[in-house]
C-alpha positions in Angstrom: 13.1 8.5 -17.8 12.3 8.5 -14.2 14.9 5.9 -11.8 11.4 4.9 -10.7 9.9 4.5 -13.7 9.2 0.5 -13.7 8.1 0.6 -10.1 4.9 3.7 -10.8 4.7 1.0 -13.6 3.9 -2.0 -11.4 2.1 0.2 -9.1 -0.6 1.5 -12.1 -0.5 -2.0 -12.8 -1.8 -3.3 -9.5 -4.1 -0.3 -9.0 -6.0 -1.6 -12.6 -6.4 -4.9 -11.0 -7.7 -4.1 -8.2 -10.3 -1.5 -9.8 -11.3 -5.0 -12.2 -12.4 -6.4 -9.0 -14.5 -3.6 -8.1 -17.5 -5.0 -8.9 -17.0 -8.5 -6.9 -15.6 -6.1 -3.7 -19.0 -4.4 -4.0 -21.1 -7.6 -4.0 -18.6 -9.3 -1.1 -19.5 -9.8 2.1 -19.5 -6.8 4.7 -16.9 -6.5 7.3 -17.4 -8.5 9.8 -18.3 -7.3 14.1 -15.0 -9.3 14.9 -11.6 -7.1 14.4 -9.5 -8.3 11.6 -6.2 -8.8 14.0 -6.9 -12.7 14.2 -8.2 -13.7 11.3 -7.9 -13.4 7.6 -9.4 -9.7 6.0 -12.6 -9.7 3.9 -12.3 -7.5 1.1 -13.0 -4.2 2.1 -10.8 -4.7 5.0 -7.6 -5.1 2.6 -8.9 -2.2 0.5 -9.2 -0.2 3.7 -5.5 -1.3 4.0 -4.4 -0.6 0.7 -5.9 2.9 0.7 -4.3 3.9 4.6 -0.8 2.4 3.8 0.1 4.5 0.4 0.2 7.9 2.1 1.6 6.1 5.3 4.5 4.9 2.9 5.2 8.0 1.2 5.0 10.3 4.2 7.7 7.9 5.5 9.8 8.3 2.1 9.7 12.0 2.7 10.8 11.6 6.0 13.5 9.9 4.7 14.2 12.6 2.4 14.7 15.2 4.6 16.7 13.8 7.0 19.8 15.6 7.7 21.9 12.3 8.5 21.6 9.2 7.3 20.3 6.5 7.8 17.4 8.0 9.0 14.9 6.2 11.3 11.1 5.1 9.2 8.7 2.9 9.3 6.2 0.6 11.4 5.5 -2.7 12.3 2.8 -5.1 11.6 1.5 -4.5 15.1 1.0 -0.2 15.0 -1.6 0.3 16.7 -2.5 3.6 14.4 -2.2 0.9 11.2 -4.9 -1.1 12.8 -7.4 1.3 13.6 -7.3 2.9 10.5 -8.1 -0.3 9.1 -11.1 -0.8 11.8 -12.3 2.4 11.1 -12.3 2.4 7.2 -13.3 -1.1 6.5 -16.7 -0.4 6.9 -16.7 2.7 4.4 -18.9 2.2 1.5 -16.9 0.5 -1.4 -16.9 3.8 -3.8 -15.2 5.7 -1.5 -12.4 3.1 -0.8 -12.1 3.5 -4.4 -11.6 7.0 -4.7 -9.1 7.2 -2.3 -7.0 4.2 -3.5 -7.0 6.5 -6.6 -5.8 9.9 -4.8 -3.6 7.8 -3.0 -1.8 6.3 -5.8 -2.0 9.8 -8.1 -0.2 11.0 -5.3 2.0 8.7 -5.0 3.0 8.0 -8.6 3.4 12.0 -8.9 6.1 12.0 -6.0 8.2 9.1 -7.4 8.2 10.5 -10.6 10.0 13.6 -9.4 12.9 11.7 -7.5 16.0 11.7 -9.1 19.2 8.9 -8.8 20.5 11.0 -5.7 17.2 11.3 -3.4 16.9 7.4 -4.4 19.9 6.6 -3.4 18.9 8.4 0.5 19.1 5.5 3.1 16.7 4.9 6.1 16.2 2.7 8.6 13.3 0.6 9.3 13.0 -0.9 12.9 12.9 -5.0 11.4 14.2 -4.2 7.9 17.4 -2.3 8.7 18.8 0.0 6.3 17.2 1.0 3.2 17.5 3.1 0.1 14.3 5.0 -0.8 14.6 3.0 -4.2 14.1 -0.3 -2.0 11.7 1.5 0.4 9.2 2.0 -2.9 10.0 -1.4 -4.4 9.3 -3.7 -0.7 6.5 -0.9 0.9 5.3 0.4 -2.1 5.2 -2.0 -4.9 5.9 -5.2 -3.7 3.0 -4.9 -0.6 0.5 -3.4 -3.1 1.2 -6.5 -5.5 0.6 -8.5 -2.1 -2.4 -7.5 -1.1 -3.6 -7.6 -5.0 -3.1 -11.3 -4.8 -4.6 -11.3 -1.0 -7.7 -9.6 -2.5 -8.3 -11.6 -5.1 -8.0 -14.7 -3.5 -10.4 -13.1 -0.3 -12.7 -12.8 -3.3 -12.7 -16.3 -4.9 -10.0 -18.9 -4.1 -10.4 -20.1 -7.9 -9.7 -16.4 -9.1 -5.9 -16.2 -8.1 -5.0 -18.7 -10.9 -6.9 -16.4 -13.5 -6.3 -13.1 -12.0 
C-alpha cells in the first residue's frame, strides 16, 4: 500500500462531496462584481479555488522533490497575488467546467501520491509561514486538510443548515 494511501483516501472523499453539491452550486447565486478579497466566497468562487490550488500544491510537491538540498524553499501565502487572480478569473466559469477540472485536478493529483514512496515522503521543504515540512505533511495540511476546508466552507456558502447534515 501506498504511504499515502489514507490521505488519496480523504481526498476522493472530499472530491464526492463536493460533486453531491453540484446541483445546489449550479442553482447558487453568481459571483458577484465585488472581488472576493473582503468578503466571504460564493460558491463558485471556492470551487474556482479548489480547482487552481490542487495543481498549485502538487507542482509545489515536485518542487520539493527535486530539490538537491533540503529543506527546499515552497509555497505561498494567503495574499499571492497569482492565487487571487486565478480565483477572479475562474469564478465566473460556467459550473461544469469547474467540475471537470476539479476532477483532472484531483486524478492528477491522486496518480502522483500514489507513486511516492517512504523516502520521497520523507523530503523536507520549507514554506515561508509554516517552516519546514515533509512532503507527507505538505499533502496532509495543503492537500487534504485545505480541500476538507473548503468542503465544509462550500457547504455552508450553500446553506448554513447543510453543514450539520453534510
Amino acid at each position: 500500500m501506498s504511504t499515502l494511501h489514507p490521505q488519496v483516501e480523504r481526498l476522493r472523499q472530499a472530491r464526492d462531496r463536493v460533486v453531491r453539491l453540484r446541483g445546489r452550486v449550479e442553482m447558487s447565486e453568481a459571483a458577484p462584481e465585488e472581488l472576493p478579497r473582503s468578503r466571504e466566497w460564493v460558491a463558485r468562487e471556492t470551487l474556482a479555488h479548489i480547482d487552481e490550488m490542487l495543481p498549485y500544491w502538487l507542482s509545489e510537491i515536485e518542487r520539493v522533490l527535486a530539490g538537491a538540498t533540503e529543506p527546499v524553499p515552497f509555497g505561498r501565502t494567503p495574499n499571492d497575488l497569482i492565487r487571487l487572480l486565478t480565483i477572479d478569473r475562474d469564478r465566473t466559469l460556467p459550473v461544469g467546467e469547474l467540475y471537470v477540472r476539479l476532477d483532472a485536478g484531483l486524478d492528477r493529483v491522486v496518480r502522483r501520491l500514489l507513486d511516492l514512496d517512504d523516502r520521497q515522503c520523507a523530503k523536507r521543504g520549507l514554506h515561508p509561514q509554516r517552516g519546514e515540512m515533509t512532503v507527507q505533511q505538505i499533502v496532509e495540511v495543503m492537500l487534504v486538510g485545505h480541500i476538507e476546508e473548503h468542503c465544509e466552507q462550500l457547504t455552508l456558502s450553500l446553506d448554513p443548515g447543510m453543514a450539520a447534515r453534510a
